[in-house]
N, C-alpha and C positions, 0 to 999 in steps of 0.2 A: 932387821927389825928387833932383834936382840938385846944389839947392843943400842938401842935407842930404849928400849925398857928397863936395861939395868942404869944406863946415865939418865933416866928418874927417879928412878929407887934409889938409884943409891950416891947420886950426885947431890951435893949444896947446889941446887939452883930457885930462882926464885921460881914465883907462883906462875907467873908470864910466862918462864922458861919453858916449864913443866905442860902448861898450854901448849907452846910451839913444839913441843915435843907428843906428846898425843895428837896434835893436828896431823904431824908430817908419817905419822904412824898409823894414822887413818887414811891419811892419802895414797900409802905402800898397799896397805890392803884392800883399796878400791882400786888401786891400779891393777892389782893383781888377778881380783874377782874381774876384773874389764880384759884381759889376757886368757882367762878361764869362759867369761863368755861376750866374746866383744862385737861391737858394732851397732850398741843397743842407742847410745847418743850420735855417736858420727851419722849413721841409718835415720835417725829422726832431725836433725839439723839439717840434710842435704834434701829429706822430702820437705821440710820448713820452705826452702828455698827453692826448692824444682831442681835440684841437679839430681844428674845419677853419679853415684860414684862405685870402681870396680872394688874387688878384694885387697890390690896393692896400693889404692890410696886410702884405704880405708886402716890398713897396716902400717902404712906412712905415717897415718897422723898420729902414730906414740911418738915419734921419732921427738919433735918439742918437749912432750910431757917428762921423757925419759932425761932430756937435756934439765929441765927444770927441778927434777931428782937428784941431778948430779950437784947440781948450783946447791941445792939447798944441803948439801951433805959438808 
């Protein structure tokens, strides 16, 4: 998260750039807060639908999101 605040400060990048870089840096800290206290969406999506789901598919489903962090790095 750091080094994604100083390559906006202190990077030539356009206005867009600077978007996608506060985007991906709200996204770290919503992931994070979701790690801190999770299962607030996966728990509402599966009563959406009527499934139950346990604690490990519930811990499963970072598993995408984590991949989609890596891609975007």
């Amino acid at each position: 998260m750091f080094i994604l605040l100083i390559a906006g400060i202190i990077s030539d990048l356009s206005v867009i750039q600077k978007f996608v870089l506060v985007y991906i840096f709200l996204f770290v800290l919503h992931e994070w807060e979701e790690m801190k206290h999770p299962g607030s969406l996966t728990k509402l999506i599966a009563n959406m639908i009527g499934i139950d789901i346990n604690s490990e598919q519930e811990r499963a489903s970072r598993i995408p999101t984590s991949i989609l962090l890596l891609t975007f790095r």
